[in-house]
N, C-alpha and C positions, 0 to 999 in steps of 0.2 A: 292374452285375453283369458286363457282358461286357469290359471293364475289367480286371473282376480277376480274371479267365478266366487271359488269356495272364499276367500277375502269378506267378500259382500255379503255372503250366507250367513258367515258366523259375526260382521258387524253387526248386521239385521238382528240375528239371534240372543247376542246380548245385550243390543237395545231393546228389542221386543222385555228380557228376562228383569230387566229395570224401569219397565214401564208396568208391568202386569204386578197387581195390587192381590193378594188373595184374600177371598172371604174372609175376614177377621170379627168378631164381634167385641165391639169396642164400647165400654162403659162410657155413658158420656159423662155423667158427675167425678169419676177418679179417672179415665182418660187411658183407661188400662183394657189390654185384652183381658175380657171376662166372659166365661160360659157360666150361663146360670138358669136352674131349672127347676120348678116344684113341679111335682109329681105327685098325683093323689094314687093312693094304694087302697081300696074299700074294705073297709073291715081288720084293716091291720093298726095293733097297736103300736103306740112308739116305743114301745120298749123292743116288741120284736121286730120293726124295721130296723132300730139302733144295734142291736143283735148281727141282724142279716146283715148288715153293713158291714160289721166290723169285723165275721167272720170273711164277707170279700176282702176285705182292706190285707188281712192277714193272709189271704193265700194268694191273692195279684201280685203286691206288693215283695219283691226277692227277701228283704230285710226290714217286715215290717217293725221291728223292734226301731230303727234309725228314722223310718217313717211317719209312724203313728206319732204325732205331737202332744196331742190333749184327746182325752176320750173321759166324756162326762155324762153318765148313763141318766143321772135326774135334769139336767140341762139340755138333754137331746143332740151332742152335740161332738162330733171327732172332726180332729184338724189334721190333714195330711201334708208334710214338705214333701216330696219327690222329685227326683230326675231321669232324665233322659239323655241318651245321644244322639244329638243332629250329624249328617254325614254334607260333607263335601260334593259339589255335582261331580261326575263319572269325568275324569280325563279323558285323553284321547285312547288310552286304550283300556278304556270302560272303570278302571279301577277308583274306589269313592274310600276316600280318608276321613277319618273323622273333625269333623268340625267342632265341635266342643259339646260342653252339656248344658240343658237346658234344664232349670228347677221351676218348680210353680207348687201353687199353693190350694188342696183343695179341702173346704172346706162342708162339712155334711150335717144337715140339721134334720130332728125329726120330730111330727108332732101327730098326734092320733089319726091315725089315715093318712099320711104325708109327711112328703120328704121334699128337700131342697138341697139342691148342692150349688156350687161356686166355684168355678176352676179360674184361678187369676193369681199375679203378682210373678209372671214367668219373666226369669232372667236368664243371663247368659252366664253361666259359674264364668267369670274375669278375678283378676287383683282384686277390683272394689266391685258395686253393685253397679251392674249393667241391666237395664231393662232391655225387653226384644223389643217394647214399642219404636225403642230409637230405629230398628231394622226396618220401620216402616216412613222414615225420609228420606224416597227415594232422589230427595235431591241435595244432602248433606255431604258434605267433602268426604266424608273418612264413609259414604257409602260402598257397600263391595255387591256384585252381583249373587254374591255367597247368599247373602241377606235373603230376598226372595225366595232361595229352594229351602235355606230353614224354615222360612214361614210356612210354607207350604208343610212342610214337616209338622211344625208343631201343630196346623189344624188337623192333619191325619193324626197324629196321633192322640190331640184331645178327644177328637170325636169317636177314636178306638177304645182309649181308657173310660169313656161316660157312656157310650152304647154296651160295655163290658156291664159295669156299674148298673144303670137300666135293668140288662138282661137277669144281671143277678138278681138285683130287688123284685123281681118280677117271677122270678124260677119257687118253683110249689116244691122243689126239692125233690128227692126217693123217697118215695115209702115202704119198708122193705116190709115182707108179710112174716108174722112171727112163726116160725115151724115147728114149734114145741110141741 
């Protein structure tokens, strides 16, 4: 009996981890996880919100030259590809392997006093193009319980790189005093 103790715990565990859906915000016209947000900024223009931006883009970003896609100072407008690595859950003796990389698409617009951005079209780097939304049938044959702690990943980490994004567009900067 004490056997099928731990048996039951960890069946329960990965049924719970194949049931449990995480917050995703899902576009319902293209059917895509998408984060998307205007932001009014008072008294900022667009040329210096497009500024501020692209100076974040440039120092978040490791290798923003692979990154930056389009950047169109009179259109208001830089297109970011990026990725990520999603990790593996902890084996039995805690150790997390990488599960693969995650790309997604963010897109940033700016218009006199405001900004909007777009984080969507996340895939799973595969052979061909794999969307994560497929990660989100949790009743599909080729489902893995792997699926669910990605997801969970990739909302920590959208919400890390746009609260990032946020705090920048929002930061007054140094002003350092001249000493001369």
């Amino acid at each position: 009996m004490k056997f099928l103790l731990p048996v039951f715990a960890f069946i329960y565990i990965t049924a719970s981890a194949q049931t449990t859906k995480p917050d995703l915000p899902i576009d319902e016209s293209t059917k895509l996880i998408t984060y998307t947000k205007v932001i009014d900024v008072k008294g900022a223009s667009k040329d210096s919100l497009y500024n501020k931006a692209l100076k974040w883009c440039n120092e978040f970003y490791k290798n923003p030259v692979d990154v930056i896609r389009e950047k169109e100072m009179e259109a208001g407008k830089i297109l970011c590809k990026a990725r990520y690595k999603v990790m593996n859950p902890p084996d039995k003796n805690g150790l997390s392997t990488e599960g693969g990389v995650v790309e997604y698409t963010l897109i940033l617009q700016f218009r006199e006093g405001r900004y909007k951005y777009v984080m969507t079209e996340f895939n799973w780097k595969q052979t061909s193009y794999y969307p994560i939304e497929r990660w989100l049938d949790f009743n599909s044959a080729s489902y893995k319980t792997e699926f669910s702690v990605y997801l969970n990943q990739v909302s920590d980490k959208s919400k890390e790189i746009l609260s990032a994004l946020e705090n920048n567009m929002f930061s007054k900067g140094v002003v350092k005093k001249d000493d001369w």
